[in-house]
C-alpha positions as CSV (number, residue, x, y, z in Angstrom):
1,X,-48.8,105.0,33.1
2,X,-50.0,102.9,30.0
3,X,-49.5,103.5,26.6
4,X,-52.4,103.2,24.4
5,X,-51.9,103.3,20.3
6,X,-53.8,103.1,17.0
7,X,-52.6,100.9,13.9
8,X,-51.5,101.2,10.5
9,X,-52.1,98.7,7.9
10,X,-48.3,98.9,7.3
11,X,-47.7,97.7,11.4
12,X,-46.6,100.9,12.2
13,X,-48.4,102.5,15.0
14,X,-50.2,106.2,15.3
15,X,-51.9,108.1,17.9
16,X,-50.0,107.1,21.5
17,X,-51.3,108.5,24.2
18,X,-50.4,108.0,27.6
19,X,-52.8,107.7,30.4
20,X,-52.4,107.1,34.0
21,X,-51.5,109.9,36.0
22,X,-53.9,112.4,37.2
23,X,-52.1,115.2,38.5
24,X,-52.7,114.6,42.1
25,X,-49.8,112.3,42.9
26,X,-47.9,113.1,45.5
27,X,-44.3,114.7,44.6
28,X,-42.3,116.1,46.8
29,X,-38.5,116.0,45.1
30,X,-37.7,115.0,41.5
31,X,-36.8,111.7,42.6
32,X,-39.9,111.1,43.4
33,X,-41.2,112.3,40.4
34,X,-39.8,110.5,38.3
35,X,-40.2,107.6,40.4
36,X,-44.0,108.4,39.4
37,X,-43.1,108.8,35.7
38,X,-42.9,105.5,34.7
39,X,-44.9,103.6,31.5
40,X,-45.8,100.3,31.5
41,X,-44.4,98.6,28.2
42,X,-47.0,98.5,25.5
43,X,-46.8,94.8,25.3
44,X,-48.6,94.0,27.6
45,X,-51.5,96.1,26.1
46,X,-51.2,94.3,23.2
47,X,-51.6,91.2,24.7
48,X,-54.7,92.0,26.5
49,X,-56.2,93.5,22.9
50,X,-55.0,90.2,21.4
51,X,-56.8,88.3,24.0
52,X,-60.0,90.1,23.1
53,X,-60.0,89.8,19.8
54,X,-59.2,93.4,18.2
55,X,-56.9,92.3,15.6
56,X,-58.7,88.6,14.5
57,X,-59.9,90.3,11.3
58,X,-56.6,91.8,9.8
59,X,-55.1,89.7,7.5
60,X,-52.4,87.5,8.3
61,X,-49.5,89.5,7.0
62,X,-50.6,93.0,8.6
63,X,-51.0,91.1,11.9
64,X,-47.5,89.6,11.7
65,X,-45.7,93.2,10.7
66,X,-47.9,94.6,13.7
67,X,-46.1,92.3,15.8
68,X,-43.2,92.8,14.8
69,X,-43.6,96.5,15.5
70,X,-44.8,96.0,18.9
71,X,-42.3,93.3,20.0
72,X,-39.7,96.2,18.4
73,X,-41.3,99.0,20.3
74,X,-41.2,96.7,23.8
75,X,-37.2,96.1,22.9
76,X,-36.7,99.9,24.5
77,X,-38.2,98.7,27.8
78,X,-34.6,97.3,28.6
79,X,-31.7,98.4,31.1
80,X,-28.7,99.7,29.2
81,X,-26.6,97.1,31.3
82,X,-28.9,94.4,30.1
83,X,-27.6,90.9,29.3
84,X,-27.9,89.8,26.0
85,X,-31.4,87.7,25.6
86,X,-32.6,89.2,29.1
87,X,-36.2,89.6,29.1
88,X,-37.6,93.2,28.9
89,X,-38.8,94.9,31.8
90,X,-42.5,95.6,32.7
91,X,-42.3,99.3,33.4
92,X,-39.4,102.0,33.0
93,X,-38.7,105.6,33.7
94,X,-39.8,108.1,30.9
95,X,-36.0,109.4,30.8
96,X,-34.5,106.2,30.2
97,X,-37.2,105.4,27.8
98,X,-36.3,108.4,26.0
99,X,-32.1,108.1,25.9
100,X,-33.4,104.3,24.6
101,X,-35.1,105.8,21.7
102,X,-33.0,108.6,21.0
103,X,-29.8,105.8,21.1
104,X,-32.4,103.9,19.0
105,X,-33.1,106.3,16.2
106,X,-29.3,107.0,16.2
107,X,-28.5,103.5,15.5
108,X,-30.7,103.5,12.2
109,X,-30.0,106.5,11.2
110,X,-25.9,105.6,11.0
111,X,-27.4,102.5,9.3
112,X,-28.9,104.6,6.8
113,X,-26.4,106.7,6.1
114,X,-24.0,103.9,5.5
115,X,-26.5,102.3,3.1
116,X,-27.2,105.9,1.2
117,X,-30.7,105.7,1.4
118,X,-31.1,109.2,2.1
């Protein structure tokens, strides 16, 4: 599956969808579904709309937080056993996509507790 995803002006993103999977793939256990069930990181997306040209008319600054939301987004396609500095991986399983983001969202939100910006 792929990811596809609208921008903010802030670099935030809005309006994922995931496309890919049509129903008729063959499943006969769990395993193999979730086997199925996996999304390709986003990066590379964003590469290939870089390389057409999509985002040659934001400004400068908007382009650079954008990147910097997408190479933070791709930082969840990672093993949790992953080496520090090892390079992301190119697809994942939606469940360990999901404990990464929910592990994720903890981390900031202890962050912002401890900084009282509640």
């Amino acid at each position: 599956m792929t990811m596809d995803f609208g921008y903010k002006k802030d670099g935030s993103l809005e309006r994922i969808t995931f496309q890919g999977l049509n129903g008729r793939e063959p499943a006969r256990n769990l395993k193999n579904a979730l086997e199925l069930l996996k999304v390709e990181n986003p990066m590379c997306t964003f590469h290939n709309r870089v390389k057409t040209g999509e985002f040659d008319s934001i400004p400068d600054d908007d382009y650079r937080q954008l990147v910097d939301t997408m190479k933070f987004i791709a930082s969840l396609w990672r093993y949790p056993d992953a080496k520090e500095g090892e390079d992301t991986v190119s697809e994942m399983n939606v469940l360990m996509l999901l404990a990464n983001a929910i592990e994720t969202v903890s981390r900031q939100q202890a962050i912002i507790s401890r900084q009282g910006w509640r």
